[in-house]
VOMITI-946186 format. One line per field, with one value per atom (N, C-alpha, C): x, y, z; residue number from 1; chain; atom name. Coordinates in Angstrom, 2 decimals. Atoms other than C-alpha are relative to their C-alpha. Layout:
N
u: X;...;
v: Y;...;
w: Z;...;
resi: NUM;...;
chain: A;...;
name: CA;...;
***
This chain:
185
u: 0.75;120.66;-0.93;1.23;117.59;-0.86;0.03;116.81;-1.69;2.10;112.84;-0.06;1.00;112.00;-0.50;0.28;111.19;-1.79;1.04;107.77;-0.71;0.64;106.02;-1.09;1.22;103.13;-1.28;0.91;99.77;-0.79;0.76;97.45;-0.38;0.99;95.15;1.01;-0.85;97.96;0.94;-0.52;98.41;-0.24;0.13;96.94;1.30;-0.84;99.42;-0.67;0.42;96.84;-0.50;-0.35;96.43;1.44;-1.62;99.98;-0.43;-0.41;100.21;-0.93;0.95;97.20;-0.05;0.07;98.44;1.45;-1.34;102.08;-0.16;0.14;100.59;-0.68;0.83;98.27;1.01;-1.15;101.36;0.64;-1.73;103.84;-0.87;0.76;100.96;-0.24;0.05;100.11;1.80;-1.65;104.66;-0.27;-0.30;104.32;-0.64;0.95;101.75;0.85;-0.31;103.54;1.54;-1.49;107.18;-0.57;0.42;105.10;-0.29;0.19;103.96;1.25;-0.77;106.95;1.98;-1.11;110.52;0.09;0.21;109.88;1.41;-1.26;113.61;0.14;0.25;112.18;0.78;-0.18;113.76;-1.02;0.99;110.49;-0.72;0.61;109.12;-1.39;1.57;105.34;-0.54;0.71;104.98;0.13;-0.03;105.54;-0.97;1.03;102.67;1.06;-0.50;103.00;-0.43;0.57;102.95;0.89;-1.29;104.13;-0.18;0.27;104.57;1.29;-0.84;106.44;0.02;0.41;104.69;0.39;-0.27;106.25;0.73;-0.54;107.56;1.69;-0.86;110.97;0.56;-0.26;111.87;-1.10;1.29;110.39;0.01;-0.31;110.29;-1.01;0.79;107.64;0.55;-0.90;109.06;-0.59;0.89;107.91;0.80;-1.06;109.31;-1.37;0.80;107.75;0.54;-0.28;107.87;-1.00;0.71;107.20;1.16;-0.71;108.07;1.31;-1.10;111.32;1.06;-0.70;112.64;-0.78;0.20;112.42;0.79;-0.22;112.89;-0.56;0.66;112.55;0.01;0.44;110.75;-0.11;-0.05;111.20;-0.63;0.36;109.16;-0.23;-0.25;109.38;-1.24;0.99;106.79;-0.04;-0.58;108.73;1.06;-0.95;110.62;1.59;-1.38;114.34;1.01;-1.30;117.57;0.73;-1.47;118.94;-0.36;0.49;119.54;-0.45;0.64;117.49;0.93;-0.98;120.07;-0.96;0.78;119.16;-0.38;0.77;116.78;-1.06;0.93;114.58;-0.92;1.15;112.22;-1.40;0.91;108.77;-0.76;0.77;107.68;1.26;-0.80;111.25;-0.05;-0.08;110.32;-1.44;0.87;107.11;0.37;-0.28;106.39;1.23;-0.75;109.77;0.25;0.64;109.79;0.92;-0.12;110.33;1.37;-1.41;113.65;0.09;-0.03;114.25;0.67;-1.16;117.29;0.73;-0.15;117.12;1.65;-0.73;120.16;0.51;-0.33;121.99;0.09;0.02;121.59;0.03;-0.53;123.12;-0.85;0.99;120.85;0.84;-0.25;121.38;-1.43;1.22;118.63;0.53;-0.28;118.55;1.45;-0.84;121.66;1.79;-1.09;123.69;-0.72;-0.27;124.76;-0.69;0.65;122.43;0.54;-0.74;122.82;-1.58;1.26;119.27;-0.11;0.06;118.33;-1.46;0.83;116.00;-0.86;1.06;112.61;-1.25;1.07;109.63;-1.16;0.89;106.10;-1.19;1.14;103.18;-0.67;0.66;101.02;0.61;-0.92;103.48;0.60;-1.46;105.90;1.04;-1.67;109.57;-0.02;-0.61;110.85;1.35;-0.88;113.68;-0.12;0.05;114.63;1.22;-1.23;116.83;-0.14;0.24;117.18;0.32;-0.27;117.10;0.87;-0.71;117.10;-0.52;1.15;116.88;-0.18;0.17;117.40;-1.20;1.49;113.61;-0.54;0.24;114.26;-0.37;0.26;114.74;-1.24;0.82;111.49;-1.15;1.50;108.25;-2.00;1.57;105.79;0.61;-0.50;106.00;0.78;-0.52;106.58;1.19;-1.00;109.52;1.32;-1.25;111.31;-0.17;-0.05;110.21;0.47;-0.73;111.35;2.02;-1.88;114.86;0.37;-0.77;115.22;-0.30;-0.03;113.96;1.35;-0.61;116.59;1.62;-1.08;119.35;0.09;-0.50;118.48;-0.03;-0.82;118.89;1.38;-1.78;122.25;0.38;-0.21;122.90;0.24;0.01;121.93;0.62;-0.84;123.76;1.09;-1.32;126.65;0.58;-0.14;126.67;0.23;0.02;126.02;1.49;-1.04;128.83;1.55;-1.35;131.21;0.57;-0.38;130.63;0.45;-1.07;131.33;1.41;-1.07;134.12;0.99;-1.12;135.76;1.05;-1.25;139.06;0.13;-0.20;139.02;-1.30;1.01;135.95;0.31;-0.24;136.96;1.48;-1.05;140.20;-0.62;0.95;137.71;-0.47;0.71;136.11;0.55;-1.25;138.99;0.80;-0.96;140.76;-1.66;1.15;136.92;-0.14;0.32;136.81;1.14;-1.26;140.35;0.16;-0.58;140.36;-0.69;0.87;137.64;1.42;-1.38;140.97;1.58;-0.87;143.48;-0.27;0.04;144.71;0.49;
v: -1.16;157.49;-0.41;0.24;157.71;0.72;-1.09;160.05;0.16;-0.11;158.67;-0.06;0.01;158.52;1.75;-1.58;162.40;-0.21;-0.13;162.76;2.22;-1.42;166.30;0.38;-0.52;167.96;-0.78;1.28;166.04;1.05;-1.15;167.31;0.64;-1.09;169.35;1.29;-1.05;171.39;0.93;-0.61;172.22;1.42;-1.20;175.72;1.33;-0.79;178.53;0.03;-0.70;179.94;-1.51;1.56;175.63;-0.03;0.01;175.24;1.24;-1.22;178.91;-0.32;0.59;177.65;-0.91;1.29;174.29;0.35;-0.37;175.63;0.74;-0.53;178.02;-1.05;0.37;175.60;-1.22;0.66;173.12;0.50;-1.09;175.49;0.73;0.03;176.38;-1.12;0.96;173.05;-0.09;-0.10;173.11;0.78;-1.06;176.11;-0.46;0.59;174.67;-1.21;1.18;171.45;0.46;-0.47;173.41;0.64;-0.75;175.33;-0.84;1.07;172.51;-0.65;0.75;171.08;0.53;-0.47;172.09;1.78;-1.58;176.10;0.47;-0.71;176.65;0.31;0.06;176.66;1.55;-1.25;179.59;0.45;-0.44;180.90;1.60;-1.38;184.46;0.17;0.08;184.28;1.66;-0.36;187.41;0.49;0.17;186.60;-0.62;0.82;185.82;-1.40;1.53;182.43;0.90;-1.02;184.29;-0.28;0.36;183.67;1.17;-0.92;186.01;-0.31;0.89;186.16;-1.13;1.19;183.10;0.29;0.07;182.69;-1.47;1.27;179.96;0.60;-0.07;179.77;-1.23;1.20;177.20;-1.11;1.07;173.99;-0.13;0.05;175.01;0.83;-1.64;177.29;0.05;-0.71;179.71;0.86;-0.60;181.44;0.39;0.00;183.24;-0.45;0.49;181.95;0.80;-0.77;184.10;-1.14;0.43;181.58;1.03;0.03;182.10;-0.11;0.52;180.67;0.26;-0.54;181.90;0.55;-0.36;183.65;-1.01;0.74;181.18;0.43;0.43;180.56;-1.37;1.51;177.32;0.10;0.26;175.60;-0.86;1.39;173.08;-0.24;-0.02;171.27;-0.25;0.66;170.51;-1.08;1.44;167.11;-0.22;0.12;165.27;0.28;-1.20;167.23;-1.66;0.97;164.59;0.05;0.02;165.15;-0.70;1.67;162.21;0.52;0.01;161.98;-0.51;0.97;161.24;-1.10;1.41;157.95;0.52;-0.04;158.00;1.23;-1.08;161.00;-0.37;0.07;159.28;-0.24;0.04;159.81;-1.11;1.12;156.42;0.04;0.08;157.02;1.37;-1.40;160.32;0.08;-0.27;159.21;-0.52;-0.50;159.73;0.46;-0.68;161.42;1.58;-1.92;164.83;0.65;-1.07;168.26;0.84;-0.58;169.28;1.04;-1.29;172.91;0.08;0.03;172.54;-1.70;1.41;168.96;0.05;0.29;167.51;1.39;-0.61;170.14;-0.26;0.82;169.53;1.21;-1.19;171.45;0.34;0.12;172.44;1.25;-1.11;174.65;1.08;-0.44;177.49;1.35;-1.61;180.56;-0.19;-0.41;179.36;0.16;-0.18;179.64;-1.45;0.94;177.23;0.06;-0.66;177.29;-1.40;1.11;175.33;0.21;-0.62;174.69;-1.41;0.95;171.99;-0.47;1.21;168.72;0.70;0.14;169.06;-0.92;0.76;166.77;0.29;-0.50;167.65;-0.91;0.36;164.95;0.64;-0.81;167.37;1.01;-0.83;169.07;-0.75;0.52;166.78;0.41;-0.73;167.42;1.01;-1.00;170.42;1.06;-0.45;172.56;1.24;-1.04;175.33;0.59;-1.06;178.38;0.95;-1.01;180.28;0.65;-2.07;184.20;0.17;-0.77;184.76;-1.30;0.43;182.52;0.17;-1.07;185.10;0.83;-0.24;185.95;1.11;-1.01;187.76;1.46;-1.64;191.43;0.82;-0.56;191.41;-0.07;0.06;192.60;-0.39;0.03;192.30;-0.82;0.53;190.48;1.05;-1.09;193.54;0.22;-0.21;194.23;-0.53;1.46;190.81;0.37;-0.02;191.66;1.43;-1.07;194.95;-0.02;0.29;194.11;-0.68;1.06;191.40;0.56;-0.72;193.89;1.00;-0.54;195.66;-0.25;0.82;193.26;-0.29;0.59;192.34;1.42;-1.28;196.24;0.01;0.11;196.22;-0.85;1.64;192.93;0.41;-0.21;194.44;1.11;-0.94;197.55;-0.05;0.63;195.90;-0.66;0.81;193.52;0.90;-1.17;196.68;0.71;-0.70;198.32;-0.90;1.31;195.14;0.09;0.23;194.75;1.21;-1.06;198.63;0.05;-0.60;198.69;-1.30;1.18;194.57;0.62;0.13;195.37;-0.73;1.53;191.77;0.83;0.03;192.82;1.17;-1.56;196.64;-0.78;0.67;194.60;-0.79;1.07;192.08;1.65;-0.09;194.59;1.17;-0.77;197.15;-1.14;0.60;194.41;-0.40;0.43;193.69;0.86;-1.18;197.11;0.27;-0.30;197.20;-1.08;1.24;193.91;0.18;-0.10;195.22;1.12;-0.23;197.49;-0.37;1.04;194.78;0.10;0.34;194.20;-1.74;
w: 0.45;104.07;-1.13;1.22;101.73;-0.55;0.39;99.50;-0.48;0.52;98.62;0.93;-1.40;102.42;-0.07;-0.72;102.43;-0.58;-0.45;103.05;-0.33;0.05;101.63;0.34;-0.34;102.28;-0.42;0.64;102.20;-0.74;1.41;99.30;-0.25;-0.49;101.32;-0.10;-0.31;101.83;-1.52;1.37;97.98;-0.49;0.08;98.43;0.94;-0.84;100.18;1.29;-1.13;102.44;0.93;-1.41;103.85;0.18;-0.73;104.06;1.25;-0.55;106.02;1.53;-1.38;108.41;0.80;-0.35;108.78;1.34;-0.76;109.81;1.49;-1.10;112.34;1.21;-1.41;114.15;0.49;-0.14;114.07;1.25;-0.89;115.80;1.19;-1.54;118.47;0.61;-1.11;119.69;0.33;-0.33;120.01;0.61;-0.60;121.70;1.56;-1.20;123.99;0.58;0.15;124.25;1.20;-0.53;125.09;1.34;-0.81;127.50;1.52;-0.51;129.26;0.79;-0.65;129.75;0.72;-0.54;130.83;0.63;0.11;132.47;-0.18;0.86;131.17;-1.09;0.80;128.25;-0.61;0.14;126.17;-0.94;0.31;125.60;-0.09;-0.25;125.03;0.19;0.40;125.65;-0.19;0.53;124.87;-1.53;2.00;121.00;-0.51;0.99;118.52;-0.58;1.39;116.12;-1.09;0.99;113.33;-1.58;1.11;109.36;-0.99;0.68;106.87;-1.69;1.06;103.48;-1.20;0.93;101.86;-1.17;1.40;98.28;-0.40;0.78;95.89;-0.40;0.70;94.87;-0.19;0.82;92.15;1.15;-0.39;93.97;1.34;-1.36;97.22;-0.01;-0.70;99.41;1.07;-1.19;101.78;0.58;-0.35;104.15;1.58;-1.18;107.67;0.63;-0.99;110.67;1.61;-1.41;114.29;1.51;-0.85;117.49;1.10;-1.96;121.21;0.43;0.13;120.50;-1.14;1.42;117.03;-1.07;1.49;113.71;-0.77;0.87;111.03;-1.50;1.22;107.64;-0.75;0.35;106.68;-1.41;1.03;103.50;-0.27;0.23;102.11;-1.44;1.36;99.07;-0.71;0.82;96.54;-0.46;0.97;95.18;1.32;-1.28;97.67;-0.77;0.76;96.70;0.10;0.31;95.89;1.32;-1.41;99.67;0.59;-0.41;101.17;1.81;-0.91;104.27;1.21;-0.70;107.43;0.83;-0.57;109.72;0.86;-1.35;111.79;-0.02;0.36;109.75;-0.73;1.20;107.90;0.86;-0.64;108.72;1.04;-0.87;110.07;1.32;-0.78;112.35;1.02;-0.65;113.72;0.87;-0.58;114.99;1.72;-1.65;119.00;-0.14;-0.70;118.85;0.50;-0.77;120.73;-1.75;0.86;118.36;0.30;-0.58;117.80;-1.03;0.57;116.75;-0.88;0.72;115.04;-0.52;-0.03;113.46;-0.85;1.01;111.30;-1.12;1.51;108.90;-0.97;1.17;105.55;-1.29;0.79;102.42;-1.24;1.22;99.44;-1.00;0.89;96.60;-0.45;-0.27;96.28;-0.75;0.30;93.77;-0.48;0.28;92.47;1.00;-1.50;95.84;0.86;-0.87;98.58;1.39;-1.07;101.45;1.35;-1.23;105.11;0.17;-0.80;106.60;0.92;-0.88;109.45;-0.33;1.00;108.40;1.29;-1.09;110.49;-0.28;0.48;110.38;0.87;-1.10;111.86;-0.99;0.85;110.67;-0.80;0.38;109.83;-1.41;1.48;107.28;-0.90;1.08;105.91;0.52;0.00;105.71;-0.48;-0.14;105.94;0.09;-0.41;106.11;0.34;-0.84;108.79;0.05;0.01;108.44;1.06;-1.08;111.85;-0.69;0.16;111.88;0.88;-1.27;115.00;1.02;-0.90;117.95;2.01;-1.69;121.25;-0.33;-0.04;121.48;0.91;-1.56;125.11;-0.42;0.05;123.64;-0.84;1.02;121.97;0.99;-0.34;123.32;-0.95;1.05;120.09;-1.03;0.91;116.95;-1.11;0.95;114.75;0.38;-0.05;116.45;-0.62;0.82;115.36;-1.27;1.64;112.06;-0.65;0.70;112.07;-0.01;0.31;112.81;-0.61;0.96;110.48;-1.42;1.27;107.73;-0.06;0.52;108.98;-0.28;0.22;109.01;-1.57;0.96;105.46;-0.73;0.46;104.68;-0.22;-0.30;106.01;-0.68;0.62;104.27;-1.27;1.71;100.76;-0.18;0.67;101.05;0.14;-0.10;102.13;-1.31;1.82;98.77;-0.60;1.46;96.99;0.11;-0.01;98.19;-0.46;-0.39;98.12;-1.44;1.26;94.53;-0.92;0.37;93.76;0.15;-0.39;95.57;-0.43;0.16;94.40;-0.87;0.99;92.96;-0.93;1.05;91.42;-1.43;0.72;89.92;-1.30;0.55;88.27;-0.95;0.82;86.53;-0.91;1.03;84.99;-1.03;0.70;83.86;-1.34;0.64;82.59;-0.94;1.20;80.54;-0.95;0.75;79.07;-0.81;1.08;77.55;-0.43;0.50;76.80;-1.11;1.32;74.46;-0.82;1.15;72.19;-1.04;0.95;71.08;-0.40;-0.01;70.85;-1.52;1.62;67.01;-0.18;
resi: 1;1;1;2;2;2;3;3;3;4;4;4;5;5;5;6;6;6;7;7;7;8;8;8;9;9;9;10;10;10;11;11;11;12;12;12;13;13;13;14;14;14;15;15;15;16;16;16;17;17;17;18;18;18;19;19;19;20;20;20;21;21;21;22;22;22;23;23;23;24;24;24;25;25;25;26;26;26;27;27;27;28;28;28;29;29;29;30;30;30;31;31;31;32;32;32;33;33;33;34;34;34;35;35;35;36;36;36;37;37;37;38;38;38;39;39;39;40;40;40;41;41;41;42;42;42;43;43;43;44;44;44;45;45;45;46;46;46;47;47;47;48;48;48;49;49;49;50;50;50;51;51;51;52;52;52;53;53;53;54;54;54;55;55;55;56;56;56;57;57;57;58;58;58;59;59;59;60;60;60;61;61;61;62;62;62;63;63;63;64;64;64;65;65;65;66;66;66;67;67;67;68;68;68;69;69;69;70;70;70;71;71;71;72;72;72;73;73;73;74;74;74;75;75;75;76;76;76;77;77;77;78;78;78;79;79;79;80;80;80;81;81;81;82;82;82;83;83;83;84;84;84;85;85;85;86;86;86;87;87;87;88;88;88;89;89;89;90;90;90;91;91;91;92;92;92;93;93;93;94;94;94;95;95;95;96;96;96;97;97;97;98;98;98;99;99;99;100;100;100;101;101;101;102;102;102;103;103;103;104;104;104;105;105;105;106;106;106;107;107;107;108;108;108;109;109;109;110;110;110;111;111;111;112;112;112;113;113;113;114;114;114;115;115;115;116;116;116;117;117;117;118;118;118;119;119;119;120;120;120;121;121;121;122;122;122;123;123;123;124;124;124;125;125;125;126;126;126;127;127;127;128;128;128;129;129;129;130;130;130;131;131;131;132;132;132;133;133;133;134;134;134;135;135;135;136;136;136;137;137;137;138;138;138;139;139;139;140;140;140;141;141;141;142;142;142;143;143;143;144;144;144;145;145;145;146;146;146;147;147;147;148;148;148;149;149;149;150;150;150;151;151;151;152;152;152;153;153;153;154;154;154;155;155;155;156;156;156;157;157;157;158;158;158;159;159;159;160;160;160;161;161;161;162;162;162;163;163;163;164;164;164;165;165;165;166;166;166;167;167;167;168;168;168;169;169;169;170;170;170;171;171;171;172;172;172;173;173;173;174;174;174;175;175;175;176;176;176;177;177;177;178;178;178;179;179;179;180;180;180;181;181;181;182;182;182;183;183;183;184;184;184;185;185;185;
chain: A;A;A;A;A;A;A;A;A;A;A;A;A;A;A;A;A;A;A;A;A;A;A;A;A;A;A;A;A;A;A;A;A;A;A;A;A;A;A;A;A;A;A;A;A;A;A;A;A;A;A;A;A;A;A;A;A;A;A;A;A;A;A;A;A;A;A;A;A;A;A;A;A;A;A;A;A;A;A;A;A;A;A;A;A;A;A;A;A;A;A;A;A;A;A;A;A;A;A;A;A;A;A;A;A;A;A;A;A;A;A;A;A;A;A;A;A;A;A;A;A;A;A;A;A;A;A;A;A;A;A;A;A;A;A;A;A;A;A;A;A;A;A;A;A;A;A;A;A;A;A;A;A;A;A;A;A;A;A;A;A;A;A;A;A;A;A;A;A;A;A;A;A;A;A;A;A;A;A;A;A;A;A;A;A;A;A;A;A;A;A;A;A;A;A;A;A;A;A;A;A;A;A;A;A;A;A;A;A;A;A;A;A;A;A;A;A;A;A;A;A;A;A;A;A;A;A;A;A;A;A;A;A;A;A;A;A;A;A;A;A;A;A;A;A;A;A;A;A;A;A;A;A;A;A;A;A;A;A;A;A;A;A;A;A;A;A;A;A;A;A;A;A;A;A;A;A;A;A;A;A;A;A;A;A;A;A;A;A;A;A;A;A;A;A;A;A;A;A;A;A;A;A;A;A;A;A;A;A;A;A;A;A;A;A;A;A;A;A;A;A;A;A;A;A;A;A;A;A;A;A;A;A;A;A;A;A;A;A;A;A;A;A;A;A;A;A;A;A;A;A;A;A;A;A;A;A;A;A;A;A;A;A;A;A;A;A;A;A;A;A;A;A;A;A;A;A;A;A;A;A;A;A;A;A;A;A;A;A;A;A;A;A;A;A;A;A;A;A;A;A;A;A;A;A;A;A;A;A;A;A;A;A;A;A;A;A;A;A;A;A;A;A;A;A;A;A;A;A;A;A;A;A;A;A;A;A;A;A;A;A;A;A;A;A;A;A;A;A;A;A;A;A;A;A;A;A;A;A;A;A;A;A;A;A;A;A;A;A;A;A;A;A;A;A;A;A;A;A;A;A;A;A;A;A;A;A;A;A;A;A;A;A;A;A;A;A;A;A;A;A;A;A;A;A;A;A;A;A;A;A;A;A;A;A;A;A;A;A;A;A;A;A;A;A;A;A;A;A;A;A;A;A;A;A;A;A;A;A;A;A;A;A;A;A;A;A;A;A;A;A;A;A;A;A;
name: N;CA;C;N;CA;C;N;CA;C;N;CA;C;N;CA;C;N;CA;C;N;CA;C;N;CA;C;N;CA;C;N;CA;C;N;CA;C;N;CA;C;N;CA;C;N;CA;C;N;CA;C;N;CA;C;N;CA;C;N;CA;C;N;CA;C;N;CA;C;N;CA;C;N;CA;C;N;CA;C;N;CA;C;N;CA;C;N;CA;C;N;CA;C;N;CA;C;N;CA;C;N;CA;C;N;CA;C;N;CA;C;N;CA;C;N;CA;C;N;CA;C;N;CA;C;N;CA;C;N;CA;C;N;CA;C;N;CA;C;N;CA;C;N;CA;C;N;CA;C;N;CA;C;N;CA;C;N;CA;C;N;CA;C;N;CA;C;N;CA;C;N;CA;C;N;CA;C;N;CA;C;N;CA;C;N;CA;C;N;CA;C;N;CA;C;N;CA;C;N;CA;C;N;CA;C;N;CA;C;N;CA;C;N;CA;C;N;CA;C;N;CA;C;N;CA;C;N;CA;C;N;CA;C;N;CA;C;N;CA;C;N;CA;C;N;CA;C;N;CA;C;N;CA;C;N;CA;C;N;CA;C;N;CA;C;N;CA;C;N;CA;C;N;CA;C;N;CA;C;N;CA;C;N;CA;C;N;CA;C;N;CA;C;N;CA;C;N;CA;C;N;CA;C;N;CA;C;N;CA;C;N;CA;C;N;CA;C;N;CA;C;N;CA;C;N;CA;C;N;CA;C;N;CA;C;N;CA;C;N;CA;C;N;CA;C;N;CA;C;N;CA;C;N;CA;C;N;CA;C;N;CA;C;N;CA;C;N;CA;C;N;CA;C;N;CA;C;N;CA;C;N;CA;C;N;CA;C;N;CA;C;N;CA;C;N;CA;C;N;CA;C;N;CA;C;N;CA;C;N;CA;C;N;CA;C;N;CA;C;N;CA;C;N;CA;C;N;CA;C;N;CA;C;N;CA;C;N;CA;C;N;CA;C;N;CA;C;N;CA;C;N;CA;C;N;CA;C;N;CA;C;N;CA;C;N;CA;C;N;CA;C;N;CA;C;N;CA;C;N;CA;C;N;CA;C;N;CA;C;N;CA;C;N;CA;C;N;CA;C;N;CA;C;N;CA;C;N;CA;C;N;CA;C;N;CA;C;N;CA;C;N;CA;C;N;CA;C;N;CA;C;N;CA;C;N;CA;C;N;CA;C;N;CA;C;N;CA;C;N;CA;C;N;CA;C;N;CA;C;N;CA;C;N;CA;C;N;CA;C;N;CA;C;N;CA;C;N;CA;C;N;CA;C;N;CA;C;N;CA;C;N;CA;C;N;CA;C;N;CA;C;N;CA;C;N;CA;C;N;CA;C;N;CA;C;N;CA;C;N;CA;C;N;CA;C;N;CA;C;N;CA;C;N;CA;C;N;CA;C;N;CA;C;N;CA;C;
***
């Protein structure tokens, strides 16, 4: 493993809206490419390439991405990150090899929390990392749709937390002996 082989974005790509243009015309010639070749492909054609979301967090840009084939969210770093690169991912080792959706898992820390996301490499970008959403594509006719259900998955998601942490027991004891030891002698 080797943790300086990672390969980031080339320089052009130091603005959001190049990254965001670079990623889309990327993930269309793939689309074209997947299209081309195996028709088992699990492909939806009628899904845009489409990204949305673009933001920074800490030294990373993030951003979701909607192809033919999945909702993701792509990560890419600004500084090549301390994770060691597994064999056989470093850019000069990934060339001619075909595009794999779901490369290598690889563990990062992000925001504080423990994340899982899969290594990807695409010339044109750099290294990368990829966090499926979603990647059953069939029950969707438009792009909005995918994006409305994953707004509303991360509804459900946040009022779930919200409720978790009203309702932790562990948590309501922390916090009952916290106001109880300010009258301790």
């Amino acid at each position: 493993m080797n943790d300086s082989a990672w390969r980031t974005w080339p320089p052009e790509l130091a603005a959001d809206e190049a990254l965001a243009t670079a990623v889309l015309a990327a993930h269309r010639r793939l689309a074209e490419e997947l299209g081309r070749g195996d028709p088992l492909q699990c492909l939806n054609i009628r899904l845009p390439i489409e990204q949305r979301a673009l933001r920074r967090i800490e030294d990373w840009r993030v951003l979701l991405l909607l192809t033919p084939w999945m909702l993701a969210r792509l990560l890419f770093p600004d500084r090549p990150p301390t994770i060691p690169l597994p064999a056989g991912w470093t850019a000069e080792e990934r060339v001619g090899k075909a595009y794999q959706v779901l490369g290598p898992a690889l563990h990062l820390r992000l925001l504080g929390q423990d994340q899982l996301a899969h290594l990807n490499y695409h010339p044109a970008l750099g290294h990368y990392l990829l966090q499926p959403l979603c990647l059953d594509m069939e029950p969707y006719t438009e792009g909005e749709e995918v994006f409305s259900a994953w707004s509303e998955v991360v509804r459900i998601r946040d009022a779930n937390m919200e409720q978790a942490r009203r309702d932790c027991p562990l948590q309501k004891e922390i916090s009952r002996r916290e106001l109880f030891s300010r009258f301790r002698i």
